[in-house]
C-alpha positions as CSV (number, residue, x, y, z in Angstrom):
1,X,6.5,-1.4,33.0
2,X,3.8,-2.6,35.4
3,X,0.4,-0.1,35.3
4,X,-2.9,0.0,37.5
5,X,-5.8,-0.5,35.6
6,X,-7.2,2.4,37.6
7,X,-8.2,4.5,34.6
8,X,-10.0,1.8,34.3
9,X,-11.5,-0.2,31.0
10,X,-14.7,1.6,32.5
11,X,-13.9,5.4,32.3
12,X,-12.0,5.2,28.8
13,X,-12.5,1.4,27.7
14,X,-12.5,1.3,23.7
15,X,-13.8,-1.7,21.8
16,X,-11.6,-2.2,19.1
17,X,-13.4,-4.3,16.4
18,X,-10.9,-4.9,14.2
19,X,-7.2,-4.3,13.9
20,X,-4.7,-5.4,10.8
21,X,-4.3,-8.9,11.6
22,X,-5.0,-8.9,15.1
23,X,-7.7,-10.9,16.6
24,X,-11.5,-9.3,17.0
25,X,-12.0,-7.4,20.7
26,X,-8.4,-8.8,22.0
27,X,-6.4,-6.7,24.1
28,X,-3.3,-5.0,22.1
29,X,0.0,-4.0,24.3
30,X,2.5,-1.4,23.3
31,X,4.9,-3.7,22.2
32,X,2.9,-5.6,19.7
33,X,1.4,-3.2,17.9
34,X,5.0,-1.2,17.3
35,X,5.8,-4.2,15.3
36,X,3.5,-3.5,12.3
37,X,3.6,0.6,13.1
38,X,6.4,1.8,11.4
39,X,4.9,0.7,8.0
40,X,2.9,2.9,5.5
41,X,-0.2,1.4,6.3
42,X,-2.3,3.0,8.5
43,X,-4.3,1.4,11.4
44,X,-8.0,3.0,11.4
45,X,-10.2,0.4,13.8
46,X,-13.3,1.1,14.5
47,X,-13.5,2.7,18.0
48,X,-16.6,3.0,20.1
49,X,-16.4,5.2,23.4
50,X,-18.4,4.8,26.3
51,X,-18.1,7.7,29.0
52,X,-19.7,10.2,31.0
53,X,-17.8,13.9,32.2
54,X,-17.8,11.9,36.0
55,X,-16.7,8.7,34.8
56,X,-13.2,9.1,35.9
57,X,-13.8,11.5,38.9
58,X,-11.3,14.0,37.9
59,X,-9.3,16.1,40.1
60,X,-10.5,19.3,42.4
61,X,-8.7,21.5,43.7
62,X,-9.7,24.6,46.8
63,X,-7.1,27.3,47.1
64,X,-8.0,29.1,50.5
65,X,-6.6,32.3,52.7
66,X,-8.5,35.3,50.5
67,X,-10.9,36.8,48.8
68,X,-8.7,36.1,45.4
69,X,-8.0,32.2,46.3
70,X,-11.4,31.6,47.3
71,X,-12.8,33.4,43.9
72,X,-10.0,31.8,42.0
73,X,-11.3,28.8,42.8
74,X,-14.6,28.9,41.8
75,X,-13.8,30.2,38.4
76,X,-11.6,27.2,37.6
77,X,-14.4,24.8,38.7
78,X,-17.1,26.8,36.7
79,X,-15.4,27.1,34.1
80,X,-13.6,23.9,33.3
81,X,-17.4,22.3,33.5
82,X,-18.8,25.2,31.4
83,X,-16.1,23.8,28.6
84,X,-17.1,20.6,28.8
85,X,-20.6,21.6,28.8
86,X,-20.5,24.3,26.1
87,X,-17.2,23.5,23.8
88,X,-16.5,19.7,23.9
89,X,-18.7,17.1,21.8
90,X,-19.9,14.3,23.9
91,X,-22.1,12.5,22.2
92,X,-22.1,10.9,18.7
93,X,-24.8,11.7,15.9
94,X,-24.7,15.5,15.3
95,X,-23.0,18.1,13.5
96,X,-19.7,17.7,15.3
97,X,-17.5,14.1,15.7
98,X,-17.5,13.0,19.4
99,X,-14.5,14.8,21.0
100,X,-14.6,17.8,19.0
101,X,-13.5,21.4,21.0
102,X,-15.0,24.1,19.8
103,X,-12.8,27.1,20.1
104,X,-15.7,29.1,21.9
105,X,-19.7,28.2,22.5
106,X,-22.2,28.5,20.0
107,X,-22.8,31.1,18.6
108,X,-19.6,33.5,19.5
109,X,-16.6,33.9,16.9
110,X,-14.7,31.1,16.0
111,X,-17.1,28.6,17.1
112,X,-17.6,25.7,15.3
113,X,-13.5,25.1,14.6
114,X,-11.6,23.1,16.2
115,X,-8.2,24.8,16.8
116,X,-4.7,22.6,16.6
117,X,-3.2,24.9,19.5
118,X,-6.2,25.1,21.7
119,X,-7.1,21.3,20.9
120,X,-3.8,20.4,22.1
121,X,-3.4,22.3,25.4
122,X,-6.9,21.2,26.8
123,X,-5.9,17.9,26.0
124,X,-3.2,18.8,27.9
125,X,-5.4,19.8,30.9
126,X,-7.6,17.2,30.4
127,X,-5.4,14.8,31.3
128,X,-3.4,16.3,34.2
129,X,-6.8,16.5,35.8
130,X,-7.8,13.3,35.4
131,X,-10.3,13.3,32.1
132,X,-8.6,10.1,31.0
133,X,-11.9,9.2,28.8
134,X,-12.2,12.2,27.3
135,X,-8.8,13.0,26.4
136,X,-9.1,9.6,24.7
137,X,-12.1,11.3,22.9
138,X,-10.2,14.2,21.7
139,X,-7.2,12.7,20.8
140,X,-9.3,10.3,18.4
141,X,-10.6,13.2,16.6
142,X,-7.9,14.8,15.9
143,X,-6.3,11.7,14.7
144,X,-9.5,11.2,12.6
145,X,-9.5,14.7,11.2
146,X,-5.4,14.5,10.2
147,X,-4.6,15.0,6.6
148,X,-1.0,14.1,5.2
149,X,1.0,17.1,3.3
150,X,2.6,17.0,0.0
151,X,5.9,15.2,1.4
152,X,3.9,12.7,3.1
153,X,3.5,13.6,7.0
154,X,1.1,14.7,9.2
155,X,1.1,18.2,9.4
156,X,-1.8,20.2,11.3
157,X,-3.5,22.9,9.8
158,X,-4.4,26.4,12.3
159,X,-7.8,24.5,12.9
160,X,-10.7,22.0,11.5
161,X,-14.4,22.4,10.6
162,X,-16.9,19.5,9.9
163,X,-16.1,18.1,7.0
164,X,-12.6,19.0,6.3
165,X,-10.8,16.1,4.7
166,X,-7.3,16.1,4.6
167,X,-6.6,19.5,5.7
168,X,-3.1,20.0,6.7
169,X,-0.7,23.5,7.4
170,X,2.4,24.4,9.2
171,X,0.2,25.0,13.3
172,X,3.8,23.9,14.7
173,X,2.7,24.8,18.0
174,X,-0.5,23.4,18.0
175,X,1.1,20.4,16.3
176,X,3.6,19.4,19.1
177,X,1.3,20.7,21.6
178,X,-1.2,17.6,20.3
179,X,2.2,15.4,20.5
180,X,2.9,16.3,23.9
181,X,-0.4,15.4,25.1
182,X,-0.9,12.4,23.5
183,X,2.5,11.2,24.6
184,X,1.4,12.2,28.2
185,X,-2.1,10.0,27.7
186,X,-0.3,7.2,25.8
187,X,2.1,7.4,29.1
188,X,-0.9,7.0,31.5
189,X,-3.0,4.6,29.5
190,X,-3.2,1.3,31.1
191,X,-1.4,-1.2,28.8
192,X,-4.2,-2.8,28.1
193,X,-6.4,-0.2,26.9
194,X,-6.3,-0.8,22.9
195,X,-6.5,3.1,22.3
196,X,-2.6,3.3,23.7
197,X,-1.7,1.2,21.1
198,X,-3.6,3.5,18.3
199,X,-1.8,6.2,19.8
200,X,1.6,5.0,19.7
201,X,1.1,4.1,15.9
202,X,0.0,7.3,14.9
203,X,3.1,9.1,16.7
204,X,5.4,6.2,15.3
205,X,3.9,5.5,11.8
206,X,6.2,6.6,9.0
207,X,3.8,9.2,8.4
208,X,3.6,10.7,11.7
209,X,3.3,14.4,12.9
210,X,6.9,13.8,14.9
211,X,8.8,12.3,12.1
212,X,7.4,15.2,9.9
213,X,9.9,17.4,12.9
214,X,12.8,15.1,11.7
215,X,12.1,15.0,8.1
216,X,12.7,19.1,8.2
217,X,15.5,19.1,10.2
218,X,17.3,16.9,8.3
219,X,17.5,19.7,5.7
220,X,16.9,22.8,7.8
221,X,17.9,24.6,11.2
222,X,14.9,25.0,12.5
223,X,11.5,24.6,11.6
224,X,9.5,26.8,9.7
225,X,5.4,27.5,11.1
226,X,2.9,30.1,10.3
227,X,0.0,31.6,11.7
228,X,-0.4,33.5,15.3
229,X,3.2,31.8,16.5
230,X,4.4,31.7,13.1
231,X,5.1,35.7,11.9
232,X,2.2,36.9,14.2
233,X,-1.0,37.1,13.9
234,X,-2.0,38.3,10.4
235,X,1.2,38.2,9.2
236,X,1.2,36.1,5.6
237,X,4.4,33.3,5.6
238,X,6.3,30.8,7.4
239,X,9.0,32.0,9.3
240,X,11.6,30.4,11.9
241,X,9.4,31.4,15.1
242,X,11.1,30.8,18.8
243,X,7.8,29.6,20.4
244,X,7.0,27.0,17.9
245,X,10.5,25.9,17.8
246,X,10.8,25.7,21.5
247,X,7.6,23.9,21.7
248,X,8.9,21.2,19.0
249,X,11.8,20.4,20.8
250,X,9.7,19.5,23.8
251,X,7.3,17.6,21.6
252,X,10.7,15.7,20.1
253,X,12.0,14.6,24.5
254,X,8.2,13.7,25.1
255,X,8.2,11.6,22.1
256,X,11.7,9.9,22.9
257,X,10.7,8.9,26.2
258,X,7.8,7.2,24.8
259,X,10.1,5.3,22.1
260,X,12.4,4.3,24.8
261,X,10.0,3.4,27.2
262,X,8.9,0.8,24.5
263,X,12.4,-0.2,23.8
264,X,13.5,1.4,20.5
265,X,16.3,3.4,22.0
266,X,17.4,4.2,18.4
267,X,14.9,6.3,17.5
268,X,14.7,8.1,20.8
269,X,18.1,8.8,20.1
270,X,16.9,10.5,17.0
271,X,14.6,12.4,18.1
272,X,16.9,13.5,21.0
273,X,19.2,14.8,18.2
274,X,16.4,16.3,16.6
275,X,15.6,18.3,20.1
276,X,19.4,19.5,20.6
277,X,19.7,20.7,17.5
278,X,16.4,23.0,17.4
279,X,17.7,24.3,21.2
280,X,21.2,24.6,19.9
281,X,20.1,26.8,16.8
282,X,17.3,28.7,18.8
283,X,20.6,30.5,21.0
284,X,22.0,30.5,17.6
285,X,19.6,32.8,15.7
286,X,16.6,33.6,18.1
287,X,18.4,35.7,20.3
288,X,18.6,39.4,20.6
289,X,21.4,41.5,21.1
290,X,20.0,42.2,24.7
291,X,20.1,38.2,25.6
292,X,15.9,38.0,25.4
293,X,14.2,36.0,22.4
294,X,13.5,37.3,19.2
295,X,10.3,36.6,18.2
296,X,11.0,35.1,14.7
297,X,13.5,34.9,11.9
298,X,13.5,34.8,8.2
299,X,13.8,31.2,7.4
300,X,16.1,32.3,4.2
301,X,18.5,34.9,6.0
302,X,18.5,34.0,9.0
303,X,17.8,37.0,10.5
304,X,15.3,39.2,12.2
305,X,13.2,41.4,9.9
306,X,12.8,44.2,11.9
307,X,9.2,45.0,10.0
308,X,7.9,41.9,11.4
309,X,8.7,42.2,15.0
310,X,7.7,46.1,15.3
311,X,4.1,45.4,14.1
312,X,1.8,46.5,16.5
313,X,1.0,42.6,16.8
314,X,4.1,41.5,17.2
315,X,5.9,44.0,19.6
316,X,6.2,43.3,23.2
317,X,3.3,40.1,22.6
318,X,3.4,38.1,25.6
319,X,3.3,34.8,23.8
320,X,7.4,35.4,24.0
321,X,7.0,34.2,27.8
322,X,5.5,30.6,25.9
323,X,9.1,29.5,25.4
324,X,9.2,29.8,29.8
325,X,6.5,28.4,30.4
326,X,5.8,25.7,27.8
327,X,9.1,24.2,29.4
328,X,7.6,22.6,32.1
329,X,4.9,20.3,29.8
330,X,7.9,18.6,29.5
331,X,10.9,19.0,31.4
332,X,9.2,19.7,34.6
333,X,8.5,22.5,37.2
334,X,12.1,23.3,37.8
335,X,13.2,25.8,35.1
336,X,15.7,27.2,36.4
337,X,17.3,24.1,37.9
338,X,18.0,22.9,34.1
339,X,21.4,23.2,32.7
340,X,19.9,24.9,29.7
341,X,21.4,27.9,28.7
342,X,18.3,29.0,27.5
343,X,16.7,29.6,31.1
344,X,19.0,33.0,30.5
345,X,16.7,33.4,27.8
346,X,13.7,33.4,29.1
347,X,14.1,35.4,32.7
348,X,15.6,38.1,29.9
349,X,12.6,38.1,27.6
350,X,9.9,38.3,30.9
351,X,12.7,40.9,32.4
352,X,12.4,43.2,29.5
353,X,8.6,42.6,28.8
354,X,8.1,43.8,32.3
355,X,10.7,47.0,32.1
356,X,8.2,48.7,29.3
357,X,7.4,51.4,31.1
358,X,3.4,51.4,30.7
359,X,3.3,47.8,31.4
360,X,5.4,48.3,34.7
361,X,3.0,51.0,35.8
362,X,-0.6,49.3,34.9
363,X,1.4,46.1,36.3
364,X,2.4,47.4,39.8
365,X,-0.7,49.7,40.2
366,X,-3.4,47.3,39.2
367,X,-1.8,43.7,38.6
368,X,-2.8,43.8,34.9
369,X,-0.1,42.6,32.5
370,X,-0.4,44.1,29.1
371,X,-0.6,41.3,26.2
372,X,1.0,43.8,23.8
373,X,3.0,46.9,24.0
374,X,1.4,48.6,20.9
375,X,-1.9,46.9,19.7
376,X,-4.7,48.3,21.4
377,X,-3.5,50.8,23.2
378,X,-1.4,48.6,25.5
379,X,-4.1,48.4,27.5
380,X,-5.8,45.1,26.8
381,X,-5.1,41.3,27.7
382,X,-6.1,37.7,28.4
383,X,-5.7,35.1,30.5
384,X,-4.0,32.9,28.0
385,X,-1.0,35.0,26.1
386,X,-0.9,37.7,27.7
387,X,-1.6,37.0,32.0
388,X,-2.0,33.2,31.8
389,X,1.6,33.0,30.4
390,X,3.4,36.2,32.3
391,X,1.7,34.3,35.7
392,X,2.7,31.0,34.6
393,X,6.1,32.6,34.1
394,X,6.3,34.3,37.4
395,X,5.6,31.0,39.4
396,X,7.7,28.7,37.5
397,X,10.2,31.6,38.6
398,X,9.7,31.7,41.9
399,X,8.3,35.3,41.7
400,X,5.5,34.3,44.1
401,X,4.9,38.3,45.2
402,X,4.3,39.2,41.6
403,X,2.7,36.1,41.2
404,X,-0.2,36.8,44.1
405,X,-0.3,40.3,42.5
406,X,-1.3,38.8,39.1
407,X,-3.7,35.8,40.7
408,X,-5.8,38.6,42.3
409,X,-6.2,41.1,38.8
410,X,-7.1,37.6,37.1
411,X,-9.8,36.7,39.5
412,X,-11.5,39.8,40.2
413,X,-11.1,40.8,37.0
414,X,-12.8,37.7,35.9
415,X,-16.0,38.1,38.1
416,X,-16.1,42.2,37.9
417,X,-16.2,41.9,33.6
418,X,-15.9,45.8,34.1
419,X,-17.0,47.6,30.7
420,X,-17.9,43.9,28.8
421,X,-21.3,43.6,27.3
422,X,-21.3,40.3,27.0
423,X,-24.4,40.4,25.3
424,X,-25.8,37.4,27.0
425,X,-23.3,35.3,26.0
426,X,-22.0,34.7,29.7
427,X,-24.5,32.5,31.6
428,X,-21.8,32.7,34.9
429,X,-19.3,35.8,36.3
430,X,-17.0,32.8,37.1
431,X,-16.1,32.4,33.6
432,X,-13.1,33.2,32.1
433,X,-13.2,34.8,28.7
434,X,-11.0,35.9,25.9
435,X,-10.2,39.9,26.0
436,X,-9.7,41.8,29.6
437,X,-9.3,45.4,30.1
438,X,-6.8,47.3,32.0
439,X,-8.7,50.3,34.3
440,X,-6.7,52.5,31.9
441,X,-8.3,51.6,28.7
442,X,-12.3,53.2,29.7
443,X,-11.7,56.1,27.8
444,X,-9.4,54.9,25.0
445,X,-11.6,52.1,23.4
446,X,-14.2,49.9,23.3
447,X,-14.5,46.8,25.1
448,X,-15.0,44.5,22.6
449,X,-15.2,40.8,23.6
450,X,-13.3,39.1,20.8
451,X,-14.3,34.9,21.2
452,X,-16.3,35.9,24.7
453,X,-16.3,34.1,27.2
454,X,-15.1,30.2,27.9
455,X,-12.6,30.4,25.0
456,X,-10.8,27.5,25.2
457,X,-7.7,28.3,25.3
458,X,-8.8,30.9,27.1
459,X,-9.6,28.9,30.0
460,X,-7.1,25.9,29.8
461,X,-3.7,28.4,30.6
462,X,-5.6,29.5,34.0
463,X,-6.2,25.7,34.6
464,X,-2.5,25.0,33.9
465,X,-2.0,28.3,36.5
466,X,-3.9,26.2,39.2
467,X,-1.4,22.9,38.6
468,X,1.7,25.1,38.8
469,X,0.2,26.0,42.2
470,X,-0.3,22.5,43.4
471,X,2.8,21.6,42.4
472,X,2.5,18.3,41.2
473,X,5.5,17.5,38.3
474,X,5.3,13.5,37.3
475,X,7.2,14.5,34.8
476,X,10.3,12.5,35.9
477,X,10.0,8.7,35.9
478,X,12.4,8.5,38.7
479,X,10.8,10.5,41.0
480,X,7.5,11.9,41.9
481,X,8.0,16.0,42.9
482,X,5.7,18.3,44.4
483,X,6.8,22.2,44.2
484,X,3.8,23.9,46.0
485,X,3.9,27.7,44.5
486,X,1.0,29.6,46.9
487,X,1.3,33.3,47.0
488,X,2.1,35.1,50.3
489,X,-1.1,36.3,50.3
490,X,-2.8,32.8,50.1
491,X,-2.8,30.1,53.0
492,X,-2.5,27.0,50.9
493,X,-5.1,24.2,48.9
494,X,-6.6,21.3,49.1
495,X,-6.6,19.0,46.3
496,X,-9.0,15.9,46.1
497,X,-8.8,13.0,43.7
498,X,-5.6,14.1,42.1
499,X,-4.3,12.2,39.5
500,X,-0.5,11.4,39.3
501,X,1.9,9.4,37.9
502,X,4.5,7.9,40.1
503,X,6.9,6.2,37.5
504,X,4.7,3.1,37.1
505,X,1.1,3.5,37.3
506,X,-1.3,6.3,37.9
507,X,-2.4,7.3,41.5
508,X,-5.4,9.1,43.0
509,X,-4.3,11.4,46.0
510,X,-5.8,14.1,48.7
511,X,-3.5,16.9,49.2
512,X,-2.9,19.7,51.3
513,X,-0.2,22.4,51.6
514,X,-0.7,25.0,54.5
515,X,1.4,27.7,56.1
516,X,0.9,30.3,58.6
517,X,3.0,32.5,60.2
518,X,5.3,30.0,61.3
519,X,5.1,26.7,59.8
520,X,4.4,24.8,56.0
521,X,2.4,22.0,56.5
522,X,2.0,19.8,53.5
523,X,0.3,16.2,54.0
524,X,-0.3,14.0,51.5
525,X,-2.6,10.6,51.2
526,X,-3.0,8.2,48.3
527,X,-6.6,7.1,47.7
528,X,-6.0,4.6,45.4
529,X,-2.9,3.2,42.9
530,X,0.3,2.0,44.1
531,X,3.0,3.6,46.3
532,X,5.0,6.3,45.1
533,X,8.7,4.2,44.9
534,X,10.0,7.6,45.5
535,X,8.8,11.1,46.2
536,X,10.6,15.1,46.9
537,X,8.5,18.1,48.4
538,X,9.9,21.4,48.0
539,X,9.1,23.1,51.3
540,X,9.6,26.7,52.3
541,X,11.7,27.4,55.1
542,X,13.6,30.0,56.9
543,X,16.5,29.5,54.9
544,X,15.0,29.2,51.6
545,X,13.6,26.0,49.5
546,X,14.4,22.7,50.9
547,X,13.2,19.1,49.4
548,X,12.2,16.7,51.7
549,X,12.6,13.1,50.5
550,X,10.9,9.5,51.0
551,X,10.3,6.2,49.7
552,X,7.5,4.2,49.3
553,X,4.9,6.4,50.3
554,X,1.0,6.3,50.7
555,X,0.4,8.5,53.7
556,X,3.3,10.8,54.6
557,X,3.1,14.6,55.8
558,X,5.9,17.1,55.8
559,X,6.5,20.2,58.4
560,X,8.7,23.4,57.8
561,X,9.8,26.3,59.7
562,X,9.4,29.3,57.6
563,X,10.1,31.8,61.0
């Protein structure tokens, strides 16, 4: 595979001093290093970064054509730069290893941990907006941090503190979240930056976090996690849980592309295996008589305990509409294009989430989607299980109405903080933060803030809310497809510097998608890279969605007729 050194030994370069029995400061390809990395020992160089937050001019992004698009877009600007102000470790020497993420800034709840889930969907981000060097940073401390378990693999614990040594735990989500992204960097890495190659040995190594998927599954039907997406949040146990395992399978196709993209089809077939059989057994026992998702499942009967899934916690969560979303770190932006049975699934679980009647009504009347049905009231949310993943839902569905409905609570909500005391804890009204408030709850409750504001997670889900917008899925190797999502209510975006990969190297591009009364206008412009070989733009038209197709493009625009 040929790939542009436009990341660039610059933005993410890593001096690799010594490696097994390679030579001092040489470069390492892909291919090499799989050659010693399925052995027990493990590669631990010395790395030493050398970036800046601008180094690799990362994406931006303008929505435009209201009040919401235009406040929208100013709290994903704010408060992606507030995280990597406030949350990520950029410098070497302190308390914290370089590339730690704090779960929330100093000194609100939960700071000072590094979470496995939240770690591994802002690396997520990270990357898809073009923070090549400091995904690399991340992605190294987490690797330095991970502790083997008692049959040998790497297995993430719910989170890390200074110090920890060895730590490991059953954070299945968080665990093949931190797969998927570091499959996606190792993807995007120039193939002669020597961090790819750490990467691809720590997924491949016999100890690795994706063959600790296969070693369970070659005994069990599922995998067992435990935590928040385990049996729910305070809830002791491991349990058979549908967003982990959903989440697994997608971490087991991302790491068999990478396998086969290096040549060792044999284990890609594996993990393909691996990733039917999960899907396979998820319609098997994670399905309720209604056709939505059960939450979780006893991992010795095999069946719901109904205890579990009516706890306050637990009943109606919105992390069931994960399993929909999630999809597309993956498989792409097309969910219900897939031949997956599942799909059913999913538009059943967000159908009967929706048909509660209190979230309905504080839904329709306000935008505000409930996170739970029961805890609190009913009346409180987020923008990261609860809205970030109902809106994510809704676009990947095509609900663009509801979707517009939702983008406008989230940013007005956002800026408004209506009945939060903050307690000087939130330096901007652009930033997003952990707990929000439907209009119903001022009476019932008080407001309390939970991690505050900037959360991490709490602010990578709207981020991943702005991508589903733009549209941009290099998720296929084939072919590079843009599915711009903009509410009726919005006129389109711009997008500036944004990073994609075409199938062989990475690309820089300006982007804008426009429609008015009449027409969609969607132009696009490479800045730097290569030519996309081939590239698809869903367009709206009178008539519904059509793709308009090209090759080798660098400078192309596309016109619809939507009246």
């Amino acid at each position: 595979m040929i790939r542009s050194n436009l990341i660039g030994l610059c933005s993410s370069w890593i001096l690799v001093t010594s490696i097994c029995l390679l030579n001092v400061g040489s470069p390492v390809s892909a291919m090499a290093y799989s050659a010693i990395s399925v052995t027990n020992s493990i590669i631990t160089p010395k790395i030493e970064f050398n970036s800046t937050l601008d180094s690799d001019r990362p994406g931006v992004v303008r929505f435009f054509g209201s009040d919401a698009a235009t406040l929208f877009t100013r709290e994903i600007s704010e408060s992606y730069r507030g995280v990597l102000r406030e949350d990520f470790v950029s410098k070497t020497g302190g308390k914290y290893p370089l590339g730690f993420l704090q779960a929330s800034p100093l000194p609100q709840p939960w700071s000072g941990t590094m979470w496995s889930r939240d770690s591994g969907v802002f690396m997520r981000e990270l990357i898809h907006w073009g923070y090549f060097a400091q995904a690399c940073e991340v992605a190294n401390c987490l690797i330095n941090f991970s502790g083997t378990n008692a049959e040998g693999f790497v297995a993430f614990p719910e989170y890390f503190q200074p110090g920890d040594v060895n730590k490991t735990g059953a954070e299945i989500d968080g665990q093949s979240a931190i797969i998927i992204a570091m499959v996606n960097l190792w993807q995007e890495l120039p193939d002669t930056n020597a961090f790819r190659a750490r990467l691809y040995d720590f997924l491949n190594r016999s100890s690795s976090p994706v063959r600790y998927f296969h070693h369970v599954l070659e005994t069990d039907p599922l995998i067992p996690g435990e935590n928040e997406f385990g049996g729910g949040s305070g809830v002791p146990g491991r349990y058979y849980n549908v967003v982990q395992n959903n989440l697994a399978a997608m971490a087991l196709l991302a790491s068999a592309d990478m396998e086969e993209e290096v040549g060792d089809k044999t284990t890609a077939k594996v993990w393909r295996r691996d990733a039917t059989k999960v899907r396979v057994n998820m319609e098997k026992y994670l399905v309720d008589t209604d056709g939505s998702w059960l939450w979780c499942i006893n991992p010795k009967t095999l069946k719901p305990d109904r205890a579990i899934l009516n706890k306050s916690i637990n009943a109606g969560f919105g992390g069931l509409n994960g399993v929909a979303c999630m999809y597309a770190d993956v498989l792409g932006f097309e969910p219900l294009a897939s031949h997956w049975t599942g799909i059913q699934h999913c538009e059943k679980t967000f159908d009967r989430l929706y048909a509660n009647p209190s979230r309905k009504r504080q839904f329709d009347k306000y935008g505000f989607w409930a996170q739970f049905d029961i805890y609190r009231g009913g009346v409180s949310s987020g923008p990261s299980y609860g809205e970030g993943y109902a809106l994510q839902t809704m676009l990947l569905f095509d609900k663009l109405d509801m979707a517009g409905k939702s983008l406008c609570w989230m940013a007005n909500t956002t800026y408004k903080a209506e009945g939060i005391n903050f307690k000087g804890q939130r330096c901007s009204p652009y930033y997003f933060y952990e707990r929000t408030y439907s209009p119903e709850a001022r009476d019932k409750m008080n407001f309390d803030v939970g991690c505050g504001a900037l959360n991490l997670v709490s602010v990578a889900e709207p981020l991943k809310v702005a991508r589903l917008i733009v549209g941009v899925d290099d998720t296929s190797r084939s072919e590079l497809k843009i599915l711009p999502r903009v509410p009726p209510s919005w006129s389109g975006y711009e997008a500036s510097n944004w990073s994609m990969f075409t199938g062989r190297a990475v690309a820089r591009a300006n982007l804008r998608f426009e429609k008015n009364n009449k027409q969609a206008i969607f132009h696009l412009k490479l800045t730097q890279g290569v030519r996309i070989p081939s590239l698809a733009v869903r367009m709206p038209s009178k008539s519904g969605w059509v793709w308009e197709r090209a090759k080798s493009v660098s400078d192309i625009e596309f016109r619809s007729q939507i009246q």
